[in-house]
C-alpha positions in Angstrom: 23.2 -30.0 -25.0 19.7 -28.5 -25.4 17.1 -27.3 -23.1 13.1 -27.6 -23.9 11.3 -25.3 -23.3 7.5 -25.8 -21.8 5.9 -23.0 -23.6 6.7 -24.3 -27.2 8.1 -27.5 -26.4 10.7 -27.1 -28.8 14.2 -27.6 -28.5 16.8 -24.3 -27.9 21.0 -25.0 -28.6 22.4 -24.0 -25.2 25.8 -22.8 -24.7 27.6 -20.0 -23.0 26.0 -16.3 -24.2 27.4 -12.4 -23.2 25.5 -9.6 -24.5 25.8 -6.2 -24.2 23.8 -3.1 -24.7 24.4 -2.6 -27.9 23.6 -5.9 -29.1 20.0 -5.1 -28.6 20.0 -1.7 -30.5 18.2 1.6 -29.6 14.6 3.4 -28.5 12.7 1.0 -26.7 9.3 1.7 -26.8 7.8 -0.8 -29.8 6.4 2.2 -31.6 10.2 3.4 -33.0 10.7 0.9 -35.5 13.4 -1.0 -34.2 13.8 -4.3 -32.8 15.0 -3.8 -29.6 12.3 -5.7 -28.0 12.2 -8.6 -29.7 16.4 -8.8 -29.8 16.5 -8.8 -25.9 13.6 -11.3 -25.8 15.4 -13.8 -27.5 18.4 -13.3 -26.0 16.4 -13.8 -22.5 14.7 -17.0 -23.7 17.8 -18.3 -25.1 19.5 -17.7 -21.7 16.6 -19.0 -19.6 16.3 -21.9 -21.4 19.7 -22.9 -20.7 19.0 -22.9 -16.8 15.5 -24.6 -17.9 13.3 -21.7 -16.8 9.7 -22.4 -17.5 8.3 -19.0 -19.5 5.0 -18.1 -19.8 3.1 -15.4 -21.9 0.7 -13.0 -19.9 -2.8 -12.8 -20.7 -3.2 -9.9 -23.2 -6.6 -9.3 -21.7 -4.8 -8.6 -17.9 -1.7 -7.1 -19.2 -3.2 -5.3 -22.6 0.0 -3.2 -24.7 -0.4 0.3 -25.5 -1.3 -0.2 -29.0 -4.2 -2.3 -28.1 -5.4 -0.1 -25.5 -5.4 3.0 -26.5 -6.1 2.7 -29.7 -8.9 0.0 -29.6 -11.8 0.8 -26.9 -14.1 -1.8 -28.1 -11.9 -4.4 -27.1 -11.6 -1.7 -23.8 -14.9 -2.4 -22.9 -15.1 -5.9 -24.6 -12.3 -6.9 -21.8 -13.5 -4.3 -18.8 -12.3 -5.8 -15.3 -10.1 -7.4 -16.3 -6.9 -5.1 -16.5 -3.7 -5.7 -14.5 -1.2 -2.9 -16.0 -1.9 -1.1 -18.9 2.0 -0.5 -20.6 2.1 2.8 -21.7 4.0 2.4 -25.0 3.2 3.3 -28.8 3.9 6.7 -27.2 6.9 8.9 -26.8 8.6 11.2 -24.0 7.5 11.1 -20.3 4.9 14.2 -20.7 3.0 12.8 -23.4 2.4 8.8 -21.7 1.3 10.7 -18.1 -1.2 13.1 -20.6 -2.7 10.0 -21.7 -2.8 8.1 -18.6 -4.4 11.1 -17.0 -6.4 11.8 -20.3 -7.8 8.3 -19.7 -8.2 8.0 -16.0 -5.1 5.9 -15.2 -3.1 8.2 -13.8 -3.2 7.9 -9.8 0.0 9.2 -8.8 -1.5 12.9 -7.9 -3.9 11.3 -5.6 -1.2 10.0 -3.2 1.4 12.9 -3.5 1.3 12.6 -0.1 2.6 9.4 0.8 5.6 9.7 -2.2 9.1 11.0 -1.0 9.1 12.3 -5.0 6.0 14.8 -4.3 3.8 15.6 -7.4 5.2 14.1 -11.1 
């Protein structure tokens, strides 16, 4: 039995899948080399397509990756307006991504302290 899917409209082998942790090896951010990302994505797709899910890719323009971003601000202002969430990857450890995000503007956690049970990050 196989499933189509509508974003490529080609055909995935379906069949009964367990995964654990490990399968999808370690970090997590896409900046450390492995392929953590693209392991669990595939294993999502694979198991999506089996309950025929329709996936759809985000609009890189609304929902622009940390590389991008941050590293490319003609496209920044090529694409101004238009920015959903920003993922604060090609980074490590928590310190350094709320630097940048403040460093660039993004960061609007401070301004509503108030209304947090967590208080200031």
């Amino acid at each position: 039995m196989a499933a189509t899917s509508a974003m490529e409209g080609k055909e995935v082998a379906s069949g009964s899948a367990a995964a654990a942790a490990s399968d999808f090896g370690g970090g997590g951010d896409s900046d450390d080399g492995g392929d953590c990302g693209s392991s669990l994505l595939s294993f999502l797709y694979s198991s999506l397509c089996r309950e025929r899910v329709d996936l759809y890719l985000l609009p890189q323009a609304a929902f622009p990756t940390g590389g991008l971003y941050f590293k490319n601000q003609t496209w920044v202002q090529q694409t101004k307006g238009t920015h959903v969430i920003i993922h604060n990857n090609y980074i490590t450890g928590f310190e350094k991504k709320i630097k940048r995000f403040r460093d660039f503007g993004l960061w609007l956690v401070d301004d509503h302290i108030h209304e947090s049970p967590l208080g200031r990050l």
